[in-house]
C-alpha positions in Angstrom: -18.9 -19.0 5.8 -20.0 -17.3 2.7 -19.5 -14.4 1.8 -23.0 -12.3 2.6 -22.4 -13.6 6.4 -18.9 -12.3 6.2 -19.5 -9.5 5.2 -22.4 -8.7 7.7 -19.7 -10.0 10.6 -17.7 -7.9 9.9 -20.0 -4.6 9.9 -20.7 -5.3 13.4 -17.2 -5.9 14.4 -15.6 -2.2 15.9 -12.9 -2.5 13.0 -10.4 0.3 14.0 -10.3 -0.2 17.8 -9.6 -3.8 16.9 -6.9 -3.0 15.1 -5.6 -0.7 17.7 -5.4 -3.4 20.1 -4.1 -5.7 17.5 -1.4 -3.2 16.6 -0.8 -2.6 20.4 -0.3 -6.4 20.8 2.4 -6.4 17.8 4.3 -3.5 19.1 4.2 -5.8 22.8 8.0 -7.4 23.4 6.8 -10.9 24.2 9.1 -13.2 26.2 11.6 -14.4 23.6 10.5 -18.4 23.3 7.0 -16.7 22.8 7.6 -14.4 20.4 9.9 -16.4 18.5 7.4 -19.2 18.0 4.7 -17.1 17.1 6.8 -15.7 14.4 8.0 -19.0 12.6 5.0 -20.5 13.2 3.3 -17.4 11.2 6.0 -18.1 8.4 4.8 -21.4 8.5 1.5 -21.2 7.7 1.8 -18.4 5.1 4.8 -19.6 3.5 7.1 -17.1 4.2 10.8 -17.2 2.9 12.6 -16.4 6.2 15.9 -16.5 3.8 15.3 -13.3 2.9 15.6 -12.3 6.3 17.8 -11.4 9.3 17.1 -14.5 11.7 13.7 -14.5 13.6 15.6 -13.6 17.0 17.0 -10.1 16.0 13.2 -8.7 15.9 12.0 -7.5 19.4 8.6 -7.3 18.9 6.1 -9.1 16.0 5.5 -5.6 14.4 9.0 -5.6 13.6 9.1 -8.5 12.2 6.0 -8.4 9.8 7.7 -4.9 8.8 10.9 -6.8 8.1 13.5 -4.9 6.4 14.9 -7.5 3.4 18.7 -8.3 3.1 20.7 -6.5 0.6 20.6 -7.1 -2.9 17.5 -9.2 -3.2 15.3 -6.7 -4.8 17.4 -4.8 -7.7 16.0 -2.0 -9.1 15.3 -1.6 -13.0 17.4 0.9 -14.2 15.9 4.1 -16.3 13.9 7.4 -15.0 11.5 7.0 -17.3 10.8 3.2 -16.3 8.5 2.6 -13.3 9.2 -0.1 -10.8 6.5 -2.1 -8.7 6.5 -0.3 -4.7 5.5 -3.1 -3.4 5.7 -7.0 -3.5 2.4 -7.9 -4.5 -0.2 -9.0 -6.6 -2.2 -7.3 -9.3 -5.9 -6.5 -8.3 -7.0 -4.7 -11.2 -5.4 -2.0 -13.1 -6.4 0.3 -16.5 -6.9 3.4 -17.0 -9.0 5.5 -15.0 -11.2 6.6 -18.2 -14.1 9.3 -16.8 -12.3 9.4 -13.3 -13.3 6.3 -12.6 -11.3 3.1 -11.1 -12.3 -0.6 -11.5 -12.9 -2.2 -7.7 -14.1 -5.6 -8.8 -16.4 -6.7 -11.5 -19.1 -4.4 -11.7 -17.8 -2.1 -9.3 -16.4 1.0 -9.4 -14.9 4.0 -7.4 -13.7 7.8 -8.3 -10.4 9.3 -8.6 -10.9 12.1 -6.6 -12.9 9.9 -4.0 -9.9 8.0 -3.3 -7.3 10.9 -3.1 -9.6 13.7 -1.3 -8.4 16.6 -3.3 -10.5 17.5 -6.0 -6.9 19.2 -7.8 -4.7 16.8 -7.5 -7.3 14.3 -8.7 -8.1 16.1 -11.7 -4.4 16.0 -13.5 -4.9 12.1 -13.0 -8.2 11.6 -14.3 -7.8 9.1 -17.4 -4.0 8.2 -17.0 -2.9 4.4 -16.0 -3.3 3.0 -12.9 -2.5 -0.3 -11.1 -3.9 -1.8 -7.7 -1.3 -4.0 -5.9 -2.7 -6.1 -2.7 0.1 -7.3 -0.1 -1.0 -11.1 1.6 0.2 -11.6 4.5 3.2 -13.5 3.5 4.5 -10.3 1.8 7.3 -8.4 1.9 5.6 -5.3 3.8 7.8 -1.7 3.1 6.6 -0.1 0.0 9.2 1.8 -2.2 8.8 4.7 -4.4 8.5 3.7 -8.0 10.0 6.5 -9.6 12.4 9.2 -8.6 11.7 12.9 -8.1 10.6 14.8 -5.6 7.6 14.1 -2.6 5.5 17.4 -3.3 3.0 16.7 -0.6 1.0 14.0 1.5 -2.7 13.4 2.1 -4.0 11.5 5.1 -7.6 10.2 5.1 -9.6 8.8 8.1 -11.6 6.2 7.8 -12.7 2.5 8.3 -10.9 -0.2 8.0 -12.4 -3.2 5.9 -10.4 -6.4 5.1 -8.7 -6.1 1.5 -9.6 -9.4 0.7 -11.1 -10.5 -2.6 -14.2 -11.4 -0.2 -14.4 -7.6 1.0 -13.0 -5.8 -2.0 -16.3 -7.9 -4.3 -18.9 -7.0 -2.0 -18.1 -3.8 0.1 -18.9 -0.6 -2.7 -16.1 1.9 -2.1 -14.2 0.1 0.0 -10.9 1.7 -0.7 -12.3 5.1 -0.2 -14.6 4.3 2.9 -10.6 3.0 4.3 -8.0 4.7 6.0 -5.0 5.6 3.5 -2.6 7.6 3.4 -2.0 9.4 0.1 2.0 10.5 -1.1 2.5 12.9 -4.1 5.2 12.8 -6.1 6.5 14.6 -8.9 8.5 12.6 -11.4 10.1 12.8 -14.8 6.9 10.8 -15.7 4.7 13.2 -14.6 2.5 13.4 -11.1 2.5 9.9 -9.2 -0.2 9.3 -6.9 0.9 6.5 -4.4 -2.1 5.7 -2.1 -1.6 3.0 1.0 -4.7 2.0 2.1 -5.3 0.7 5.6 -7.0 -2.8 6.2 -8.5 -4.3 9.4 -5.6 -5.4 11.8 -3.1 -3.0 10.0 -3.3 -0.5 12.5 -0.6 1.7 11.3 0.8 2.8 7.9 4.1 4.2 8.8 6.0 6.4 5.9 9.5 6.9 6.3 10.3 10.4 4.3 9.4 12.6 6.6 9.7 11.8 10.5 6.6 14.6 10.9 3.7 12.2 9.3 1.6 10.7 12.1 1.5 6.9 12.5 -1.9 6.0 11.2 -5.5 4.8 13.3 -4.9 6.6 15.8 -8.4 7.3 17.7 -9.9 11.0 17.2 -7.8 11.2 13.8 -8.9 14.0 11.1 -7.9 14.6 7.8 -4.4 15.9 7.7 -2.4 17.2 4.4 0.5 18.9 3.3 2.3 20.5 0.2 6.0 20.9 1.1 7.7 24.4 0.0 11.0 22.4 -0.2 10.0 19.2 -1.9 11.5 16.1 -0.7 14.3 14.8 -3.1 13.9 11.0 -3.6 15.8 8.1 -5.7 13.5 5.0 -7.1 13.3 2.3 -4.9 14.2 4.4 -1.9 12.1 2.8 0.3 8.8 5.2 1.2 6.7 3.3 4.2 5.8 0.3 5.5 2.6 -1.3 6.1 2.3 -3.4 9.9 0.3 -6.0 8.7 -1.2 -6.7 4.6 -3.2 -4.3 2.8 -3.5 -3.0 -0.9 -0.9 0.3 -2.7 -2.9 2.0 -5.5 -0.8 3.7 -8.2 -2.0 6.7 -10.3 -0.9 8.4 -13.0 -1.1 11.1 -15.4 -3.1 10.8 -18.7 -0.5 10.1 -21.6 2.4 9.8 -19.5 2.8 6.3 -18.1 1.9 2.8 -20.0 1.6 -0.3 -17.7 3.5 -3.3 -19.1 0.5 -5.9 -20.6 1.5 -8.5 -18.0 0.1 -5.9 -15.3 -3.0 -7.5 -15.2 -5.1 -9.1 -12.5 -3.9 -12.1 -10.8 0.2 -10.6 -11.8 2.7 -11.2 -9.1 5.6 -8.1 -9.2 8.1 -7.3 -6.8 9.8 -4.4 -5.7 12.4 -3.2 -8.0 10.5 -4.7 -11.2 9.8 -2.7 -14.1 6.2 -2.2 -14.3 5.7 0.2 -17.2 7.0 3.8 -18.7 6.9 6.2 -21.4 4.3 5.3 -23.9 6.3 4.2 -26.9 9.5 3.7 -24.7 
């Protein structure tokens, strides 16, 4: 299938409320044989290192599992507040700077900074600082950790579709990650303001953040923009882990102008994991 009849597939598919009902099936506890194949069979054919995991038969349902927590130790954290670590394991889509608010999609296309966040403000101290896209494949690691400490100021959620991330969708779908669902945290940092978006894909029916209990599960059906700026900001350490995606998608980093240089190697096609430095202060 090429790629024009993918993409006009999926248009007619009812994205979200197939993801619902995908995300209702992972959340279903399966009979154990059941859910147990299903699972190594999945690590099978996506190659994933079940080492780094508590054994298949301690998760309940196949949501659990995809949003498996890793064993200790196997991510270390780089040490130094003003050195940023990757949130997520992943690899490198694109990533720049967002010179004139804008963000590099694919080749040839583009999308805004204050498209993607929603908030015309908090888009504006970010315009023309460094940024870095980050796409999860489904053999992934799937909890996404804060890259810096500091405090969560705030959260923005965004309705929306819920396109594939994949590179078929992300080269042919024009503002895909701000025509998806995502979920938007702020935090402040000693590198500035960081912007850490999670987008929703189709079949990840939920982004779930784990800093505040109070954040709706995302996709659910009737959803409208939600946001909030906290009077007592959240205190977090780096690496504390932030959220976790149910199935793949794509984290999207952001930055203030002059505060934050990406390491050369963050470039497309990169592979990072959690914990790794990623960049810090220019000249550092």
């Amino acid at each position: 299938m090429n790629d024009e009849v993918f993409i006009a597939a999926l248009k007619l598919l009812p994205k979200n409320a197939v993801s619902r009902a995908a995300g209702a099936f992972t959340r279903w506890q399966a009979p154990a044989l059941l859910r147990h194949g299903l699972m190594r069979a999945f690590a099978r054919r996506y190659g994933i290192d079940l080492s780094e995991c508590a054994d298949v038969t301690t998760f309940r349902t196949f949501g659990e599992f995809f949003a498996r927590p890793l064993e200790p130790g196997l991510r270390p954290v780089a040490p130094g507040e003003d050195v940023v670590v990757s949130p997520v394991d992943a690899v490198v889509s694109e990533a720049g700077l967002s010179e004139a608010g804008r963000l590099v999609q694919a080749k040839g296309m583009y999308y805004r900074v204050e498209e993607l966040l929603a908030d015309g403000a908090v888009a504006a101290r970010l315009v023309g600082g460094a940024w870095a896209t980050l796409y999860l494949s489904p053999k992934d690691y799937h909890r996404i950790h804060f890259p810096l400490g500091g405090r969560v100021a705030g959260w923005r959620y965004v309705p929306g579709r819920l396109w594939p991330v994949n590179a078929a969708s992300v080269s042919n779908v024009p503002g895909l990650f701000c025509a998806n669902e995502r979920l938007v945290t702020l935090l402040d940092s000693p590198l500035g303001l960081c912007a850490i978006v999670a987008v929703g894909a189709t079949i990840v029916g939920r982004v779930r953040a784990t800093y505040d209990a109070s954040i709706p599960p995302t996709n659910l059906r009737g959803a409208r923009p939600q946001r909030r700026d906290y009077e007592q900001p959240i205190a977090v350490e780096k690496g504390r882990e932030l959220g976790a995606f149910e199935m793949g998608s794509t984290v999207i980093l952001l930055f203030e102008p002059g505060r934050v240089a990406l390491s050369p190697r963050i470039a497309p096609g990169a592979r990072v994991r959690v914990g790794e430095a990623i960049g810090g202060r220019p000249g550092r």
